[in-house]
LOVO-259182 format. One line per field, with one value per atom (N, C-alpha, C, O): residue number from 1; residue in one letter; x negated, y, z; atom name. Coordinates in nm, 3 decimals, always signed. Layout:
<recs>
mike = [NUM|...]
tifi = [A|...]
east = [X|...]
north = [Y|...]
up = [Z|...]
vexti = [CA|...]
</recs>
This chain:
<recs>
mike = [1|1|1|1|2|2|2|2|3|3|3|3|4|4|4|4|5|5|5|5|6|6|6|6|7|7|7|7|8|8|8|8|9|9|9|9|10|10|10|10|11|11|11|11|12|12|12|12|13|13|13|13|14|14|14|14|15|15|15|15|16|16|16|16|17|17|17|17|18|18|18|18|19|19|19|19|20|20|20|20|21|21|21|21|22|22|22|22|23|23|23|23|24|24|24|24|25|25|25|25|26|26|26|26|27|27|27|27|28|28|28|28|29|29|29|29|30|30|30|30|31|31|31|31|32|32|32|32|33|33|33|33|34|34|34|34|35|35|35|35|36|36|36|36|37|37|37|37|38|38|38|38|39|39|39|39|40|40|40|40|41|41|41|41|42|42|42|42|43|43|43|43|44|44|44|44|45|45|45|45|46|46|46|46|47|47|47|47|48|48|48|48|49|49|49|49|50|50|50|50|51|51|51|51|52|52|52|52|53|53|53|53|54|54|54|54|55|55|55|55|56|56|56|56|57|57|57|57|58|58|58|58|59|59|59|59|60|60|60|60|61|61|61|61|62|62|62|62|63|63|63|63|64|64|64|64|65|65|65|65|66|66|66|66|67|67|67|67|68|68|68|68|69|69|69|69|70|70|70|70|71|71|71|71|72|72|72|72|73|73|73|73|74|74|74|74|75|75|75|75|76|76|76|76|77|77|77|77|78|78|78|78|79|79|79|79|80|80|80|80|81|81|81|81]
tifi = [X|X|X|X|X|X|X|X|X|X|X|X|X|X|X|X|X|X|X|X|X|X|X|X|X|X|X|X|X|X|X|X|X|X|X|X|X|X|X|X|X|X|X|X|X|X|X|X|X|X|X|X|X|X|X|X|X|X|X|X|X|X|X|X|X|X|X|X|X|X|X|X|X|X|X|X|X|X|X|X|X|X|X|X|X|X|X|X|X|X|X|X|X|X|X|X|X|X|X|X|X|X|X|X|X|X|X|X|X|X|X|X|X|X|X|X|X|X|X|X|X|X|X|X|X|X|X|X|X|X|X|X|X|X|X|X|X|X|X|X|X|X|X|X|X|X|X|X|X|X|X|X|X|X|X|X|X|X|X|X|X|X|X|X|X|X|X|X|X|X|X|X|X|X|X|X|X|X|X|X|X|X|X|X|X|X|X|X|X|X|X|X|X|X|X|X|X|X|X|X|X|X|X|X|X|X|X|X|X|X|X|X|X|X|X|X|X|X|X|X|X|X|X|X|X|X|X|X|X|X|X|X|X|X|X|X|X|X|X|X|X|X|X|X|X|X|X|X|X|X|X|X|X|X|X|X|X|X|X|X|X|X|X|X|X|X|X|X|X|X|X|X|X|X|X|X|X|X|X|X|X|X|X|X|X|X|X|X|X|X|X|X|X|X|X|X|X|X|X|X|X|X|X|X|X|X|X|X|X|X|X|X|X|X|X|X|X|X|X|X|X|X|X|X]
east = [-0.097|-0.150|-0.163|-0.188|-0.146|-0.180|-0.257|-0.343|-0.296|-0.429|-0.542|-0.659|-0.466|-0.562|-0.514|-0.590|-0.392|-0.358|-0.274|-0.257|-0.229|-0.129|-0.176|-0.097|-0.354|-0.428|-0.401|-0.381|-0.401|-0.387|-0.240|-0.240|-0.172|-0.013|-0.053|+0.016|-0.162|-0.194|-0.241|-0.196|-0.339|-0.437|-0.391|-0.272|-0.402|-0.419|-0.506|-0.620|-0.507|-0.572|-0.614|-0.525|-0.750|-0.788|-0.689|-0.639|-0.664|-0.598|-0.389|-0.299|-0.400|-0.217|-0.146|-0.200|-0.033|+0.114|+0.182|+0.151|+0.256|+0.346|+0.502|+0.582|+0.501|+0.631|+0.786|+0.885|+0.776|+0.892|+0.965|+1.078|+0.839|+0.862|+0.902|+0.863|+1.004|+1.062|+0.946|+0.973|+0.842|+0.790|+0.700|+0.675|+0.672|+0.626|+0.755|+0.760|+0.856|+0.995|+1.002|+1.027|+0.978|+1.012|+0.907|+0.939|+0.791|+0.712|+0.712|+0.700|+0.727|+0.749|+0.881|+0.861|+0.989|+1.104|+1.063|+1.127|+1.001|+0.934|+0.873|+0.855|+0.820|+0.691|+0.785|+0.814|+0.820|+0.938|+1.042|+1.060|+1.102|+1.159|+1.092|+1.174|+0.968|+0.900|+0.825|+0.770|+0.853|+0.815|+0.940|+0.942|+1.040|+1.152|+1.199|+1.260|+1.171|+1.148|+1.079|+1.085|+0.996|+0.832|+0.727|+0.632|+0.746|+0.661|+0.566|+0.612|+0.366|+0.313|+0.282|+0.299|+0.249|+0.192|+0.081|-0.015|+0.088|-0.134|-0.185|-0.305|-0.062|-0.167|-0.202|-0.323|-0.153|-0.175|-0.306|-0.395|-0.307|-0.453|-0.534|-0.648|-0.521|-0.639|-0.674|-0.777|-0.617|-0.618|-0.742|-0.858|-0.659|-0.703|-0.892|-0.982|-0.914|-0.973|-1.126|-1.236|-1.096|-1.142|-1.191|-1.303|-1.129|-1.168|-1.243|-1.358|-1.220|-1.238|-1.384|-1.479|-1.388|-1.446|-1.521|-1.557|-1.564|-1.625|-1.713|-1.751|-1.738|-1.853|-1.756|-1.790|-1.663|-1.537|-1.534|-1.561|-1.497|-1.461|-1.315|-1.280|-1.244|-1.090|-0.980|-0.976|-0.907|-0.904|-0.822|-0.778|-0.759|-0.661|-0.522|-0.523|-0.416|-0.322|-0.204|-0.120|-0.255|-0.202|-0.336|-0.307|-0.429|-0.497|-0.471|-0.506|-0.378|-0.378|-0.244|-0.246|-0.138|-0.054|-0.052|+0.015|-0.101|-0.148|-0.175|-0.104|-0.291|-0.354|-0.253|-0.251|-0.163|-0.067|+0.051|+0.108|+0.048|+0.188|+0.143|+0.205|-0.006|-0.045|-0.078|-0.089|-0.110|-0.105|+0.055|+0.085|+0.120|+0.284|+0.287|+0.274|+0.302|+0.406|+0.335|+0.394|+0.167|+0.075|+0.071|+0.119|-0.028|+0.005|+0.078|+0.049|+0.188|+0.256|+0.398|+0.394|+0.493|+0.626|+0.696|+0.659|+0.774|+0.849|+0.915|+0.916|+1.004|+1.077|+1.092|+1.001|+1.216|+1.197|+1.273|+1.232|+1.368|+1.429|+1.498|+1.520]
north = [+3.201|+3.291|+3.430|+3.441|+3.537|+3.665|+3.687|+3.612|+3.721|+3.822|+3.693|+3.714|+3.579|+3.485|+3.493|+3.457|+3.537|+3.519|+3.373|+3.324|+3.327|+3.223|+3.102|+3.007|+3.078|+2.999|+2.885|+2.776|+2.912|+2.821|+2.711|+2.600|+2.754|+2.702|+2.594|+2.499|+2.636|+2.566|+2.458|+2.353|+2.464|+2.346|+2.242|+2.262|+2.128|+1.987|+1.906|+1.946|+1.757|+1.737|+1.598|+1.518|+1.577|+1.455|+1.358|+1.352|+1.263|+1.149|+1.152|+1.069|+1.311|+1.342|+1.315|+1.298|+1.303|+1.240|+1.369|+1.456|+1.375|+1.445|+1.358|+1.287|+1.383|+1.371|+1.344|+1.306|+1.374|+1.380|+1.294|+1.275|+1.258|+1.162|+1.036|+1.013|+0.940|+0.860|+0.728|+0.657|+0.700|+0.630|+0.576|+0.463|+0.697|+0.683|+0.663|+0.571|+0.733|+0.716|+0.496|+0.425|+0.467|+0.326|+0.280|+0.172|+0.294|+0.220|+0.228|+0.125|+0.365|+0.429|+0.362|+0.338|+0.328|+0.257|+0.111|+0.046|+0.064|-0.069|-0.092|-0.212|-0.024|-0.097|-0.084|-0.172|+0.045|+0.029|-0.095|-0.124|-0.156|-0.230|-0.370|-0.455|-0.411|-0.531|-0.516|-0.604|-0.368|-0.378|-0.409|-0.499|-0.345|-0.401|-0.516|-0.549|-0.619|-0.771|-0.853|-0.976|-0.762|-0.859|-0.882|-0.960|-0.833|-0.900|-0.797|-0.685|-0.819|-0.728|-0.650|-0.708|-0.553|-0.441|-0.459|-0.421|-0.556|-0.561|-0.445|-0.431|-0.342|-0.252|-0.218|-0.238|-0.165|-0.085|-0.113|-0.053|-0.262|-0.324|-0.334|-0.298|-0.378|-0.347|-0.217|-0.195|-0.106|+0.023|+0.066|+0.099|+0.050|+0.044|-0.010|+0.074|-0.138|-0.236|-0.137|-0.137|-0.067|+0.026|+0.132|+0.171|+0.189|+0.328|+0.305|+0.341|+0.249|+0.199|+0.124|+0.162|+0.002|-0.145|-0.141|-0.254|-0.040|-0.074|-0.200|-0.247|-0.243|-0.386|-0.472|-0.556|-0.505|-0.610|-0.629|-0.543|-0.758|-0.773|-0.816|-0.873|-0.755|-0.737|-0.877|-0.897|-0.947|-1.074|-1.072|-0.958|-1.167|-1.138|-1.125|-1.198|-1.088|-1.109|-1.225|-1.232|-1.300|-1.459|-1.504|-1.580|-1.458|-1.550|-1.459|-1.491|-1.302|-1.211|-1.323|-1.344|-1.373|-1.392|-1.541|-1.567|-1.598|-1.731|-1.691|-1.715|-1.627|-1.628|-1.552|-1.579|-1.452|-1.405|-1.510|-1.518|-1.578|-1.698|-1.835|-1.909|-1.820|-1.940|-1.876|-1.967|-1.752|-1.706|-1.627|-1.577|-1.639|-1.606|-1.740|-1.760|-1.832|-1.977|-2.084|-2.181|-2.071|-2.178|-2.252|-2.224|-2.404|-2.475|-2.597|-2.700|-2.571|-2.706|-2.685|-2.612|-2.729|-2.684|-2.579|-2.577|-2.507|-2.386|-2.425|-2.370|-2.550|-2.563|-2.737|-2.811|-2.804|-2.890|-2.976|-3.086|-2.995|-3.034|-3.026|-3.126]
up = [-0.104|-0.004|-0.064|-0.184|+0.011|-0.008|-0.091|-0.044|-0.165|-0.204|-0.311|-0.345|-0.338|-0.420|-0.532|-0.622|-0.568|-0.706|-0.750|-0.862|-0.618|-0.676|-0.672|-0.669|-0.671|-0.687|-0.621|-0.675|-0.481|-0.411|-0.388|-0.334|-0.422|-0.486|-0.633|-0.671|-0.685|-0.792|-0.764|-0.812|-0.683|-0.595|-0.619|-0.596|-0.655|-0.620|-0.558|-0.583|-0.448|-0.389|-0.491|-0.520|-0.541|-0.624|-0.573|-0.461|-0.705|-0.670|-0.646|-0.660|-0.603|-0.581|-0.669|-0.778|-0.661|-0.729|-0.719|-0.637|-0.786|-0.800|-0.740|-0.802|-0.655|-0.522|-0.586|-0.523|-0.724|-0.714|-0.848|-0.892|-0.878|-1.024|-0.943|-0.829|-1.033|-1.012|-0.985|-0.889|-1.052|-1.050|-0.892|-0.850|-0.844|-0.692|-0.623|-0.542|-0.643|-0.561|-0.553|-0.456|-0.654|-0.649|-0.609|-0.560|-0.597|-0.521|-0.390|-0.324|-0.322|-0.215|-0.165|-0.046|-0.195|-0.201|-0.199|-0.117|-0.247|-0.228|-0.167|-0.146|-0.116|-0.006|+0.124|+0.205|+0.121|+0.256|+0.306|+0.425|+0.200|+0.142|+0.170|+0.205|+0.163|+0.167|+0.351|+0.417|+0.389|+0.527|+0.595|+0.679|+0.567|+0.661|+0.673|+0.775|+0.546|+0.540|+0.596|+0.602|+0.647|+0.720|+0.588|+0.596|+0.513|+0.357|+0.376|+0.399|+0.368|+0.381|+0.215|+0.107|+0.227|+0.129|+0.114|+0.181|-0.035|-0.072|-0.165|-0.190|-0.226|-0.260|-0.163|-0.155|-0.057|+0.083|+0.071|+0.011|+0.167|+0.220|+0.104|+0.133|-0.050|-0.094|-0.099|-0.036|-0.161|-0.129|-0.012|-0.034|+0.138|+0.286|+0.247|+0.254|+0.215|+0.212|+0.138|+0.193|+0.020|-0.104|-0.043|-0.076|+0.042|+0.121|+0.208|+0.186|+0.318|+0.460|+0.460|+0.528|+0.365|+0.369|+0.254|+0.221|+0.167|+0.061|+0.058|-0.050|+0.149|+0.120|+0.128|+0.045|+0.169|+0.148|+0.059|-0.025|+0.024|-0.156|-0.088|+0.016|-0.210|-0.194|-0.287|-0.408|-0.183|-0.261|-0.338|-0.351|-0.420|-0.496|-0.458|-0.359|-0.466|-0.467|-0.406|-0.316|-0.508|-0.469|-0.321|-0.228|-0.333|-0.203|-0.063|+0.050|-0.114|-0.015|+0.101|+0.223|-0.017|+0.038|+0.104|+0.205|+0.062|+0.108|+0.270|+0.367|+0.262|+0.393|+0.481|+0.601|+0.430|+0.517|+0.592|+0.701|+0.468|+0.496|+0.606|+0.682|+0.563|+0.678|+0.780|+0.862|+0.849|+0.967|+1.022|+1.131|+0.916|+1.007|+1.050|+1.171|+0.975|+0.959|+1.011|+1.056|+1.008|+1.055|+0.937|+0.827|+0.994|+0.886|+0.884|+0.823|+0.966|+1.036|+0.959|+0.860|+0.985|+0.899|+0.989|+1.106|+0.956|+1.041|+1.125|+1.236|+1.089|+1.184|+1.237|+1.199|+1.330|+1.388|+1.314|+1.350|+1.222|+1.109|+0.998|+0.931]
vexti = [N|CA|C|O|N|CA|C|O|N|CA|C|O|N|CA|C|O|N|CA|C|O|N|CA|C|O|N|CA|C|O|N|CA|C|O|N|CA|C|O|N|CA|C|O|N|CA|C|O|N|CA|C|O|N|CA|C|O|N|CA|C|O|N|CA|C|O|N|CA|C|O|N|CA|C|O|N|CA|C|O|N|CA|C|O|N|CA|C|O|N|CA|C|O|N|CA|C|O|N|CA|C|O|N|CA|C|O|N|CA|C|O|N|CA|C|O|N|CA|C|O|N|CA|C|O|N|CA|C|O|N|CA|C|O|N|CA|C|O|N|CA|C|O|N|CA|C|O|N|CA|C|O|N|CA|C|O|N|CA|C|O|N|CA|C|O|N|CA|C|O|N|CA|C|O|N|CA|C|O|N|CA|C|O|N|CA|C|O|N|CA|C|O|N|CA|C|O|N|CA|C|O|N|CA|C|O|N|CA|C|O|N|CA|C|O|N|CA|C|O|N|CA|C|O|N|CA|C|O|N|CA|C|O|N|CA|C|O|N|CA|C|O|N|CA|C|O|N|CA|C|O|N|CA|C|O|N|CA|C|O|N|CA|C|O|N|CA|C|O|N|CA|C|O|N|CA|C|O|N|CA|C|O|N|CA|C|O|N|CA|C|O|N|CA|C|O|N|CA|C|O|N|CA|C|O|N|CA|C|O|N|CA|C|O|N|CA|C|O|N|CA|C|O|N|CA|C|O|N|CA|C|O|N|CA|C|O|N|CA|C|O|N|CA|C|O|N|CA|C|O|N|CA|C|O|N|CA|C|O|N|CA|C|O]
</recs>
């Protein structure tokens, strides 16, 4: 901006990434990647879960997906043979 001295170009917002390092590129690439599959995103939701839900306790991983797989699939078999 005008008249700050550049400052504000400097700014960072707590917590920001830098956009252009490879390392967000692949996660950012991955999660996209596991959405177009139908596979959900548990950093997301724990993430989501952290901000949002602080009194939530955030489950693990393996019990995130469990509970995802028995409410796509049920608990019956998928298919008829």
């Amino acid at each position: 901006m005008p008249g700050d001295g550049g400052t504000a170009r400097q700014r960072r917002l707590p917590g920001a990434t830098e956009r252009g390092s490879s390392g967000s590129l692949v996660a950012r690439l991955a999660c996209v990647l596991r959405q177009v599959a139908g596979m959900p995103d548990y950093a997301g939701y724990a993430e989501h879960l952290r901000r949002c839900h602080p009194e939530a306790s955030v489950p693990s991983e393996s019990d995130y997906y469990a509970v995802y797989l028995r409410n796509r699939y049920g608990d019956g078999p998928t298919r008829c043979c």
